[in-house]
VOGU-3710 file (C-alpha; in Angstrom, 3 decimals, decimal comma):
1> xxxxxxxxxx> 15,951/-2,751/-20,906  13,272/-2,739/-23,575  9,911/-1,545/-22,505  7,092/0,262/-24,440  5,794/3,275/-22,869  1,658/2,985/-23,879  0,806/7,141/-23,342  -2,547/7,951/-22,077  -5,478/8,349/-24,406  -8,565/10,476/-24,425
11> xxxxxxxxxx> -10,308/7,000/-24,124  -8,463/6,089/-20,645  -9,823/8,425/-18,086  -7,678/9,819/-14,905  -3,990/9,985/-14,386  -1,295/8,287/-12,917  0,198/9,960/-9,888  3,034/8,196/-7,786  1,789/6,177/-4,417  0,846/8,040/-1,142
21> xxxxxxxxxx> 1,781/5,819/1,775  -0,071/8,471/3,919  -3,307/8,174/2,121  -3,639/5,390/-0,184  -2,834/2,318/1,520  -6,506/1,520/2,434  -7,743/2,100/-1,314  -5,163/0,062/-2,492  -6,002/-2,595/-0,590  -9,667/-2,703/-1,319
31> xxxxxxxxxx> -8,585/-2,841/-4,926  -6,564/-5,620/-4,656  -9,166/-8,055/-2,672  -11,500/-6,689/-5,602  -9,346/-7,867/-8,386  -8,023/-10,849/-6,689  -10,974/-11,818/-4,904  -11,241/-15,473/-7,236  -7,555/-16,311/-6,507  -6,848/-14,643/-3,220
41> xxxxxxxxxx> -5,538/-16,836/-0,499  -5,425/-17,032/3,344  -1,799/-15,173/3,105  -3,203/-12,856/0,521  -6,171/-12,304/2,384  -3,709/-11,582/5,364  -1,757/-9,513/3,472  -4,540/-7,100/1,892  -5,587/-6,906/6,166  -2,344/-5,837/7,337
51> xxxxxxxxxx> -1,563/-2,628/4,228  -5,569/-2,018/5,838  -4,130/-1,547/9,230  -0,799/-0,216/8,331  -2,752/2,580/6,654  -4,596/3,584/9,997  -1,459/3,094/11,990  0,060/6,679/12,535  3,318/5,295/13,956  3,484/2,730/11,072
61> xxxxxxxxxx> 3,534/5,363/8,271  5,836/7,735/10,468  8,446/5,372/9,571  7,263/4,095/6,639  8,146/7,696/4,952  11,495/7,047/6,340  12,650/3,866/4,918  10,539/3,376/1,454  13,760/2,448/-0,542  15,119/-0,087/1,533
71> xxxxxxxxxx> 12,133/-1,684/3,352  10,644/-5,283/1,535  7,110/-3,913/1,886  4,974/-2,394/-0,402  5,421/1,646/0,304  6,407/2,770/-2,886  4,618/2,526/-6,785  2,064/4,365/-8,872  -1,639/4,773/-8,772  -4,137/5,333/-11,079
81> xxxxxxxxxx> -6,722/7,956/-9,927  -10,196/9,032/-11,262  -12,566/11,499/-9,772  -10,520/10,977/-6,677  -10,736/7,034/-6,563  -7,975/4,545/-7,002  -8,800/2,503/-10,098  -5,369/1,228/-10,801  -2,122/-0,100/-8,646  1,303/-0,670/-9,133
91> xxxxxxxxxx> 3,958/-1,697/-6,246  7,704/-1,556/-6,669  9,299/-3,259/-4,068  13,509/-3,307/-3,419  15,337/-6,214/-2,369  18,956/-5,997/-1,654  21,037/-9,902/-2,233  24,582/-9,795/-2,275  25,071/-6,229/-2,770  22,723/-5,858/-5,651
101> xxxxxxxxxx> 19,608/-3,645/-5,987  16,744/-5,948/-6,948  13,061/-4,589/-7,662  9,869/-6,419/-7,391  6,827/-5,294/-9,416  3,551/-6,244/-7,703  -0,019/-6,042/-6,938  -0,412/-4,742/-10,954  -4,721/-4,260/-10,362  -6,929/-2,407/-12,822
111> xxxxxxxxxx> -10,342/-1,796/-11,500  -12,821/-4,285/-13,722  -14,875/-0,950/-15,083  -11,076/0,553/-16,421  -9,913/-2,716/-17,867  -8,502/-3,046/-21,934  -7,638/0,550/-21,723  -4,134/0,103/-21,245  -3,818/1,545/-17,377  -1,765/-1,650/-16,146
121> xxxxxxxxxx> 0,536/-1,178/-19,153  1,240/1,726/-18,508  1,467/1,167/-14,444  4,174/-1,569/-15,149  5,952/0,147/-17,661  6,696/3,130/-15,549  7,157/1,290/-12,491  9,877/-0,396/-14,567  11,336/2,783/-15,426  11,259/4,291/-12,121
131> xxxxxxxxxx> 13,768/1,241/-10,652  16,174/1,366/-13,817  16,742/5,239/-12,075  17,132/3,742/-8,885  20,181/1,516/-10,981  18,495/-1,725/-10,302  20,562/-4,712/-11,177  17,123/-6,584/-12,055  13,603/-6,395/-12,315  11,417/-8,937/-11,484
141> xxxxxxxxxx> 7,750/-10,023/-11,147  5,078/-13,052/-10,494  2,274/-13,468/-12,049  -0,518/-16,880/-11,991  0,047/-19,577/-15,087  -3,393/-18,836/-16,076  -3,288/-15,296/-16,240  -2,723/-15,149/-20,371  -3,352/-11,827/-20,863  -0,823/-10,337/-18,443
151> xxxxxxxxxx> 1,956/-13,051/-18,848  1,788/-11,690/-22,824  1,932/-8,147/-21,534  4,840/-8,629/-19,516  6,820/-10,355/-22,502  6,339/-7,340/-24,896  7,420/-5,078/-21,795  10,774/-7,070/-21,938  10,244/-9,204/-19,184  11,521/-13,090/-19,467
161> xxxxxxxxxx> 10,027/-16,173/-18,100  12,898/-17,426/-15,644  10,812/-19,819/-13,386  7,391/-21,383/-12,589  6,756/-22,839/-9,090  3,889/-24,255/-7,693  2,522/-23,614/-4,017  0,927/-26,422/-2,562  -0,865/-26,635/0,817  -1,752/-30,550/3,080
171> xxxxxxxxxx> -4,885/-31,234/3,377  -6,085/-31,497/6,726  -6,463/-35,209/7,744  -4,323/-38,585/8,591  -2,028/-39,577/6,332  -1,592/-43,540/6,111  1,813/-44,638/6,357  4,256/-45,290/3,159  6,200/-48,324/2,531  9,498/-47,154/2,170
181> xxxxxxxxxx> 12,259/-46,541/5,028  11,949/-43,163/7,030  14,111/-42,189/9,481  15,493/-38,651/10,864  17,807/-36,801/9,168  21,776/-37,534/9,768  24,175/-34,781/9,625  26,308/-36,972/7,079  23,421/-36,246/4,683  24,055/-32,841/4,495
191> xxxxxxxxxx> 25,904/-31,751/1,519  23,955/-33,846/-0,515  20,530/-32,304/0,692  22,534/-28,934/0,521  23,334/-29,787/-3,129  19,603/-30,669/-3,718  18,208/-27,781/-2,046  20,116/-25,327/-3,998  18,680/-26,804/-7,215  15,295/-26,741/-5,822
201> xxxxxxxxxx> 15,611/-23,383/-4,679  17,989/-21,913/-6,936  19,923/-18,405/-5,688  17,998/-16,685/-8,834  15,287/-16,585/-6,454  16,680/-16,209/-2,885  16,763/-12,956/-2,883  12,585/-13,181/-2,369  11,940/-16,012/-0,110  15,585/-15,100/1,574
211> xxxxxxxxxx> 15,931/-18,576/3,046  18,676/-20,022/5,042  20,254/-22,915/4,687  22,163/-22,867/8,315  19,115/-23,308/9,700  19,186/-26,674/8,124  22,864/-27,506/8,252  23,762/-29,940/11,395  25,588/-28,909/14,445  25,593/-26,845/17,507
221> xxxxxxxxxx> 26,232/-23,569/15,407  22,859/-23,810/13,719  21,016/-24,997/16,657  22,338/-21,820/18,421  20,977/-19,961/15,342  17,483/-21,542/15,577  16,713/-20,774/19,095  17,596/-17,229/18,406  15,741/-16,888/16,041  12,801/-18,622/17,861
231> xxxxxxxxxx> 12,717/-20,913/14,838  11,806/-25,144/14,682  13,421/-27,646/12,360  12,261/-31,494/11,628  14,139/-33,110/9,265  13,643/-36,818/7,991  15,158/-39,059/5,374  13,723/-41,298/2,511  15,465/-44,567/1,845  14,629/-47,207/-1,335
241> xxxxxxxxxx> 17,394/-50,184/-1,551  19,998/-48,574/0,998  20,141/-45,395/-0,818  19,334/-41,852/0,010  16,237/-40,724/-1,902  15,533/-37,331/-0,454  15,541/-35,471/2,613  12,505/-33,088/3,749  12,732/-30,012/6,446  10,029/-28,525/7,962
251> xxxxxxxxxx> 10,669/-24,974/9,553  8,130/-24,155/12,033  8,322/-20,617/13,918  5,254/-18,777/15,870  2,484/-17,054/14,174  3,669/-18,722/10,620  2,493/-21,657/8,296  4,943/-24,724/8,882  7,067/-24,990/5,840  8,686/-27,657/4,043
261> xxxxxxxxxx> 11,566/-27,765/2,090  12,193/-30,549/-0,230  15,297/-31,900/-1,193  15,213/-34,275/-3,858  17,753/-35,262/-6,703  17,276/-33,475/-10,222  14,832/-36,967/-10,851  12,996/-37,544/-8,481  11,860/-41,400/-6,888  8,688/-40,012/-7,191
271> xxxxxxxxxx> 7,391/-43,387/-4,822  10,017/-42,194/-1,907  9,153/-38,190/-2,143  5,203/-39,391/-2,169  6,117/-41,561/0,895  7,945/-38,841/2,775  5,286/-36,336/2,594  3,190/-38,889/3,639  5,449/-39,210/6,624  5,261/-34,924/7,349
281> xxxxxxxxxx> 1,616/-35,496/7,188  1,429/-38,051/9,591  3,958/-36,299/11,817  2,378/-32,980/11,559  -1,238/-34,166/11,576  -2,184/-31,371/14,219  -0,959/-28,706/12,056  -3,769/-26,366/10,371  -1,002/-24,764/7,969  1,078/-27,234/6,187
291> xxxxxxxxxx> 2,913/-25,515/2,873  5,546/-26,195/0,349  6,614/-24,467/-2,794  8,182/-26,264/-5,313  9,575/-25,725/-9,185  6,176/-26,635/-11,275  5,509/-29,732/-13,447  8,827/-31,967/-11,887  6,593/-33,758/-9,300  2,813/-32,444/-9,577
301> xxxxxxxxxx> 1,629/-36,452/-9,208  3,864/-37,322/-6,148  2,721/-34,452/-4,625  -0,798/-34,368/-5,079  -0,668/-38,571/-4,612  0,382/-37,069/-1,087  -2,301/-35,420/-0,065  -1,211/-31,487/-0,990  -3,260/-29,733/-3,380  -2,142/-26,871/-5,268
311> xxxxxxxxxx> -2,935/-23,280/-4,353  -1,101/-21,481/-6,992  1,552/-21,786/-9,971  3,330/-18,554/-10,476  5,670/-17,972/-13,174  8,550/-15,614/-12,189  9,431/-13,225/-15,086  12,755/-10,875/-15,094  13,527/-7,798/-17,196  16,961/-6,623/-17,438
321> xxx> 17,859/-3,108/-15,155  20,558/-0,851/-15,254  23,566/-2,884/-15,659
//
């Protein structure tokens, strides 16, 4: 992997020290919401709440210690420190898919007073280093479209733009009916909404979201697996002339956003996915929570014409590990 190690200066104050689950999870947090406070969202806001609490939670950091390279949370990175206050973050987070050792760079913050001085460089750069010793097949990160600055630092650190997907969120409010034929999904219609959904969502990614498809996939099997898992699933069709347009899922399970998964050809009929999300809407009109998350720039006007606005476009960036 090619990365550029930026060395502390006289002119950047502090040092880097690795991440103390034990002491530094509050800190952290507060300098998160303070970076992020413009952008942050009701699951970001949630998030920043919970590392609060798991950082007062004795039992919580107990095991924490235990399992910081294998859990998908947030226990392991660097921090910059000055005078004894966190003014800089960086979280490496594993991910195991398939066998392979996958590492997530995340919540890169620089406090606004220690900004241009090279502290997230060098955060990022040596959390990069850090998983290539832990023989990580990849590297990834997210960062927002708009964020210039970083997406330009992450390219000379050797990272690659492999993605860009947009979160969108309903807008509270009825929905008035489409034109075009609705009806609930068939279990015939499977492998082609399979098909679709894997180009949608494409296994690049899956190891993040970690989404599956049985859930989806007709039969007694899968509606075994759903009530185990305590877990909901709508699913309804979109018809123009006879023909299948797309199919659209919405997983529902307690204490979570309802979430829908859009299946839709490589071109969209951007009429018959604009009429079936008018449909979920309708259908889910007592829902507070309504998301979807979707590859960017394919269907922005359907979707929008819909009544979803968008919360967030990430683009997803990989560097190369220690293949």
């Amino acid at each position: 992997m090619t990365a550029i190690f930026a060395a502390a200066t006289p002119t950047t104050p502090g040092q880097m020290r690795p991440l103390n689950i034990l002491r530094d999870l509050p800190a952290v947090a507060d300098l998160i919401e303070l970076c992020f406070a413009s952008t942050i969202d009701m699951e970001g806001r949630s998030y920043v709440d919970q590392m609060r609490r798991n950082g007062r939670d004795s039992s919580f950091l107990g095991w924490a210690s235990k399992v910081i390279d294998s859990a998908s949370l947030p226990l392991s990175g660097f921090v910059w420190e000055d005078d004894g206050r966190v003014v800089g973050n960086v979280s490496l987070i594993p991910f195991i898919k398939g066998g392979r050792r996958i590492y997530l760079i995340a919540n890169v913050a620089t406090h606004p007073d220690y900004r241009r001085r090279g502290i997230a460089r060098i955060l990022t750069d040596t959390a990069m280093r850090r998983a290539v010793e832990k023989q990580a097949a990849s590297v990834w990160l997210h960062v927002r479209a708009d964020n210039l600055g970083a997406i330009k630092m992450y390219r000379d650190l050797g990272f690659r733009e492999r993605a860009r997907r947009t979160n969108w969120q309903a807008v509270p409010g009825t929905a008035l009916p489409g034109s075009l034929r609705i009806s609930e999904r068939v279990g015939r219609e499977w492998p082609l909404q399979h098909g679709w959904l894997e180009r949608a969502y494409p296994a690049d990614l899956n190891w993040y979201s970690q989404q599956n498809w049985d859930v989806l996939r007709p039969g007694l099997l899968s509606g075994i697996q759903r009530f185990l898992s305590d877990v909901d699933a709508s699913q309804w069709s979109v018809y123009s002339n006879g023909s299948l347009q797309g199919v659209l899922s919405c997983v529902r399970s307690f204490g979570r956003p309802d979430v829908l998964w859009a299946a839709f050809p490589e071109h969209p009929d951007l009429d018959a996915m604009t009429n079936l999300l008018l449909y979920a809407r309708r259908v889910l009109g007592q829902s507070r929570n309504v998301v979807m998350d979707y590859p960017a720039g394919i269907a922005d006007e359907a979707i929008s014409a819909s009544g979803f606005v968008a919360q967030r476009t990430l683009v997803w960036m990989e560097a190369p590990g220690a293949r």
